[in-house]
Phi, psi and omega in degrees: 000141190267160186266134175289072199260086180272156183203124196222115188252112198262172156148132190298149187290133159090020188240141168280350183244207164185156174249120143237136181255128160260189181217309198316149153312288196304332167276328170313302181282336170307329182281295196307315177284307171318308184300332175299308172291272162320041175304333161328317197257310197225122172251085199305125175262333198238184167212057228290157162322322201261337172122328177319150138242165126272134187223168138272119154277191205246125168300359154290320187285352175270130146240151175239127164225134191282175162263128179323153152245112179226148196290179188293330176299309204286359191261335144295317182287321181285298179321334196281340191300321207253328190296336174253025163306000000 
């Protein structure tokens, strides 16, 4: 069976929380440290069989942000910028 790594964020318009599950590693520990700091905000409720956890956040901590897009100069302005650190 092939392994599933789904990652899934629900919440209704106008809701202050939101449910999310991850499978990734990387949003799993990401959550797993907010709820430690932030308990207030992000609450883990499960931890499923399958590995997914689930938690709640705050529907404000959700962004979709696309990457930047730039073109070759500015992508050159940049390497010379870091190249004279």
């Amino acid at each position: 069976m092939d392994r599933c790594i789904e990652n899934v964020i629900e919440f209704l318009e106008n809701q202050e929380s939101a449910t999310v599950t991850f499978s990734q590693g990387r949003y799993k520990g990401k959550i797993r440290k907010l709820a430690e700091e932030r308990p207030g905000e992000c609450q883990i409720i499960a931890e499923n069989k399958d590995g997914s956890l689930c938690a709640h956040i705050p529907t404000a901590w959700i962004k979709i942000i696309p990457p930047r897009q730039l073109s070759e100069k500015q992508r050159q302005e940049i390497a010379e910028r870091l190249a004279r650190r």
